[in-house]
N, C-alpha and C positions, 0 to 999 in steps of 0.2 A: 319509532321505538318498538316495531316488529318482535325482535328477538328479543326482547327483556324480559317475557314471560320464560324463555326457556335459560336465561340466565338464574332467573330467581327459583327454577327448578336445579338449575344445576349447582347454585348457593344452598339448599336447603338439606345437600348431605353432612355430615359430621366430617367425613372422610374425603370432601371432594378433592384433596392433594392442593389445594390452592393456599397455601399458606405464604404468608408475606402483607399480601393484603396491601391496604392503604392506595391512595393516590399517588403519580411519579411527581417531581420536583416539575417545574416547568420549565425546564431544557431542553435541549437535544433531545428524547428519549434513545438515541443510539450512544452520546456521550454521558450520562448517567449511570451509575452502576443501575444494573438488570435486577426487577422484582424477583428474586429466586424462591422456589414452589418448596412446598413440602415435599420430601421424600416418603420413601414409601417403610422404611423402621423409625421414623418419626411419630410417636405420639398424637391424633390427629386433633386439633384443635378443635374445640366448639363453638361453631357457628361463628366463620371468619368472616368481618364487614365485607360488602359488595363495592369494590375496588373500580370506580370507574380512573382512565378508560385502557386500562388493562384488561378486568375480567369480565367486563362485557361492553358491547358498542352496542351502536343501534343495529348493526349488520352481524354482530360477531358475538359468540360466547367462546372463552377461551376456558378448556382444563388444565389449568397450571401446576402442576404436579412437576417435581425435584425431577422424577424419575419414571416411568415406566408403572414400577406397581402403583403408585399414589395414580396417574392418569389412570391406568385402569381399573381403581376401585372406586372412582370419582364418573367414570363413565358408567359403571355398573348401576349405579345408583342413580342418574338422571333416566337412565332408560327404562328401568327399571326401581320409581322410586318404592316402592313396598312399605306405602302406609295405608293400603287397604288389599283385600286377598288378591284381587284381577289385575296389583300392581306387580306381584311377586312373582319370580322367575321359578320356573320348575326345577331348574337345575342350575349349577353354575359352572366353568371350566376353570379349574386350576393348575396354569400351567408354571413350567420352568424358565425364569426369568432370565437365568445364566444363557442361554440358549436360542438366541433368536429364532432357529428355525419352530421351535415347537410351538412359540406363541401364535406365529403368521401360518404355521400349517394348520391351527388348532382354529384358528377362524372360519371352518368351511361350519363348524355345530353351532357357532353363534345365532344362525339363522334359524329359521325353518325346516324339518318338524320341532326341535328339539328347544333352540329359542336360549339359550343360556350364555351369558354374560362372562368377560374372561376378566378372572384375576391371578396374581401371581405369587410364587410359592418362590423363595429362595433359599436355594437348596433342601435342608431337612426344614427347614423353618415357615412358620407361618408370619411375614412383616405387619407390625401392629395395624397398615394402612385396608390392609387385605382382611385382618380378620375381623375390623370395624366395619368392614362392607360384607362381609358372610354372615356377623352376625344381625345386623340391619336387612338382609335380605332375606335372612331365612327361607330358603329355596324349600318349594313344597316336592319334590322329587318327582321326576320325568319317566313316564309310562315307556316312553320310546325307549330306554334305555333301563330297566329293569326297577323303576322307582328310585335310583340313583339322585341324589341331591347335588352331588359335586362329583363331574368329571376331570380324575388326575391326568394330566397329560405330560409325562416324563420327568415325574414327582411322583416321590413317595412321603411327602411330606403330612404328619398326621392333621386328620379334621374330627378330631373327637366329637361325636355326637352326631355328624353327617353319612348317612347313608354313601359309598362311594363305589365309583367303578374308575377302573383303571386301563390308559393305555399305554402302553411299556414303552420306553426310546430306548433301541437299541443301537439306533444312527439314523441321521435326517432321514434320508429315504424310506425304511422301515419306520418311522414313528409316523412320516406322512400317509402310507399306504395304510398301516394303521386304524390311524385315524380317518379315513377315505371309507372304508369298511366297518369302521361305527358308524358313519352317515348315512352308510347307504342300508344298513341293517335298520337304522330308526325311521327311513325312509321310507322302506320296503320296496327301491329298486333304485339302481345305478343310476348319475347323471349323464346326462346327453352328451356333454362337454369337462375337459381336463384345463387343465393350466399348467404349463412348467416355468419354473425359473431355475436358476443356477444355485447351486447351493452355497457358493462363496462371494455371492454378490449380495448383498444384502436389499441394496436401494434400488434393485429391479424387481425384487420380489416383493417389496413392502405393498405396493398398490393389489395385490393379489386379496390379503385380506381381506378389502374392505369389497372387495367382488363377493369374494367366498362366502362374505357373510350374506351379501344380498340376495344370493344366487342360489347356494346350493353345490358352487362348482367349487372341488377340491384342487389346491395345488398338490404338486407334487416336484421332486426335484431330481437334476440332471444334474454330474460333478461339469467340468470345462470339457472334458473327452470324449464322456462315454453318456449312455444310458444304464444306471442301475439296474442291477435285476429287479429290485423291488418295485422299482418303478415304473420296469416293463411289465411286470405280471400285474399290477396294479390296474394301468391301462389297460389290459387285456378284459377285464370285468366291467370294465364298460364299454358294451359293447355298440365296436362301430361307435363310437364315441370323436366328435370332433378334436382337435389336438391345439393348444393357443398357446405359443411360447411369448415369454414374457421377456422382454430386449433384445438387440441390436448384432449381428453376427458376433462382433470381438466379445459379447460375456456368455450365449449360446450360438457356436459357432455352426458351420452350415455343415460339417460331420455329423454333429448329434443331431441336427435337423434330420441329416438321409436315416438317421435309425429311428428315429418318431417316427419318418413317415410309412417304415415296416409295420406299426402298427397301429394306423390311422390317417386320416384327414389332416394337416397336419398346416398352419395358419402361422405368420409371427406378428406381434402386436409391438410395436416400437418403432424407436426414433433414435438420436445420435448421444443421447446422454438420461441421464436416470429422470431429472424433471420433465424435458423432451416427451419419454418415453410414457411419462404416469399422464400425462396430457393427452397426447396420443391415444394411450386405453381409454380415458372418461369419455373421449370422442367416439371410440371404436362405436361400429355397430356392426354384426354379421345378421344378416337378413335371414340369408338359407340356414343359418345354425341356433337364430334365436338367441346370439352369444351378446354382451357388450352393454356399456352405460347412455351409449348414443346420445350423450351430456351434451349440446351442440345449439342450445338453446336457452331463456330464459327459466328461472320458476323452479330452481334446485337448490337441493343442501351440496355443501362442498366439506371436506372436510383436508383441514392443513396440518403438515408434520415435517418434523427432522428427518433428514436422512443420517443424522447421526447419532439417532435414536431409533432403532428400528422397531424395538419390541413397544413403542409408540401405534406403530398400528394396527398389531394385534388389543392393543388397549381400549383402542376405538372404532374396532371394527364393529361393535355394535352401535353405534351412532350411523353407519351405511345399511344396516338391516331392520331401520325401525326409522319411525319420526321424517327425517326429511332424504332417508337416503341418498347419501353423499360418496360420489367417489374419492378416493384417498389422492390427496396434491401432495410436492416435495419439495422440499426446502432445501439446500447443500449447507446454507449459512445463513446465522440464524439475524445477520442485521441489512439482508440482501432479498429482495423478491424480484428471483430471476424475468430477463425480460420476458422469454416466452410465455411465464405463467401471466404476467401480467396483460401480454397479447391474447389471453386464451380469456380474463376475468374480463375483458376490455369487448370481447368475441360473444358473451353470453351475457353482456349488464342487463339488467331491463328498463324498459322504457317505458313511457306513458304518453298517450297523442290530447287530452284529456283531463280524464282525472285520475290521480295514483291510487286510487281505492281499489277502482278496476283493473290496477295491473298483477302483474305476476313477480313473485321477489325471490331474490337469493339469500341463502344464509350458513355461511362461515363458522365450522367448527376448530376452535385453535387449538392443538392440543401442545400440552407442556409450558413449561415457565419460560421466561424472557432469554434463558440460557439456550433454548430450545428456537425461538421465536418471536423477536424483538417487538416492544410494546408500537414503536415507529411503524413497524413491517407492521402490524396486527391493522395499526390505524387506515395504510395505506391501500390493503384489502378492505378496510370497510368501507371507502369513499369507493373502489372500484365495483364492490356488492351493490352501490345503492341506484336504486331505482331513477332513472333520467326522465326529463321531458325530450320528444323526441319533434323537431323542425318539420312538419310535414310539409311545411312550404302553401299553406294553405292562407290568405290573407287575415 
């Protein structure tokens, strides 16, 4: 029961989007209707029972949230529980929920210097899920960013009473470069390394966040053709900066590749399809660049999502920059755990020759409601988390 402690941390928000609650029936759990999560302008209940084995297993804590802002106010507040002052985040990021790009571009400030948790704004509006975790967090305001309490990122949505700073979205490209340039200003110098994905692919870029968060390394985006301008001059300020495109020629084709490599070193990180591909990176490792999750062994946090939810991993990109940093897995369908993923949990179980006190464990962040992420699939990742005796063939 490893993970139970950070179940009962992640039960102990108001707002953790987990609404539904309860035990499933004893069926099928794929032929059952699905525990559906709070949403994020739902009202957030107080203090919803701990739901085995939906909301947590012995391997697994799942964020079951309706939508995107409940998962991310729900995640703000395990990471950040803020019932004593060294728990409270200095800042928070409020981004536009409409928008995918902004959430997953907005994960590169989640981490390090700046350290601030993303929730979401819809449209002019503050969702009741969001301002139950702004006001439980009460962000004491970020030195790196001028005492700022909450950074807007393509909202202008009000936060009465919060110190704020603002960055504009004038279009993906420009709100990522943006954004890249408050990081490296809170920083006080450029990262080493870049990331591209395509801007109209969603489920290649989704695994970027939860880098960006760990990292420090900004994505940035490429349309199917070309290289933006904004995104080449973007690159250009970090300099001599390694270049890592995120999938497979047919969503970054080998055209926009030859213009990367105009202005840089210039790598691609993929495989034949989006889960393929998010596997592939947690494996990555570049040596000479320092780049990669080089995930390829026992003793990690993992972290699982929709791909038809994207703004899902900007939600929980701070669960990859804190606790057990996990790189971001992908789901296509939420009653289905593709075989490769399965081949890759199967690839890093851990084992024990011994006794399991002494070994090393895995641990499974679910994010989103059963709609998201079948309580069946939830179970079936947690039998392949759990720690094995291993045959050494010894008498």
């Amino acid at each position: 029961m490893r993970s139970l402690p950070l179940a009962l941390a992640a039960l102990s928000l108001l707002i953790a989007g987990c609404g539904g609650g309860g035990t499933p029936k004893k069926a099928d759990p794929i032929s059952t209707p699905p525990v559906a999560g709070q949403s994020g302008d739902e009202v957030p209940a107080a203090g919803p029972p701990l739901g085995f084995p939906v909301f947590a297993t012995k391997n697994t804590t799942r964020v079951a949230g309706g939508d995107a802002i409940a998962d991310a106010a729900a995640v703000a507040l395990a990471t950040y529980p803020s019932r004593t002052p060294e728990s409270k985040p200095a800042a928070v990021i409020l981004a536009e929920v409409r928008d995918w790009h902004t959430g997953i571009a907005a994960s590169v400030l989640v981490g390090k210097p700046i350290g601030a948790p993303i929730l979401f704004a819809d449209g002019d509006t503050i969702p009741d899920a969001t301002k139950a975790a702004l006001d439980a967090l009460q962000p004491t305001g970020s030195k790196q960013v001028g005492g700022a309490q909450v950074i807007r990122v393509g909202t202008k949505a009000p936060v009465p009473g919060y110190k704020t700073t603002d960055v504009p979205a004038a279009d993906p490209p420009a709100l990522a470069a943006a954004v890249d340039r408050l990081r490296t200003s809170a920083a006080g110098s450029a990262s080493g390394a870049v990331m591209i994905a395509n801007s109209e692919r969603p489920e290649y870029a989704m695994p970027a966040a939860a880098y960006a968060a760990k990292a420090g390394v900004p994505l940035l985006w490429v349309s199917p053709t070309a290289v933006p301008p904004e995104t080449a001059a973007a690159i250009k300020t970090h300099k001599s900066a390694k270049i890592y495109v995120l999938g497979p020629a047919d969503v970054v084709p080998d055209s926009v590749m030859t213009e990367l490599e105009k202005l840089g070193t210039v790598k691609r990180v993929a495989s034949t399809d989006a889960v393929s591909s998010a596997i592939t990176f947690a494996r990555y490792s570049d040596g000479e660049g320092g780049f990669g999750w080089s995930v390829v062994d026992p003793g990690h946090g993992l972290v699982f999502a929709s791909t038809r939810r994207p703004q899902d991993a900007a939600a929980a990109a701070a669960l990859s920059s804190t606790g057990t940093y996990g790189p971001l897995l992908l789901l296509p369908d939420a009653g289905v755990l593709p075989q490769p993923l399965q081949d890759y949990l199967l690839d890093i179980q851990p084992g024990y020759d011994a006794d399991p006190v002494r070994g090393v464990y895995n641990h499974g962040w679910i994010i989103g409601d059963e709609s998201a992420i079948a309580a069946a699939v939830q179970a079936r990742i947690d039998t392949l988390l759990e720690i094995q005796p291993v045959d050494t063939g010894a008498p």
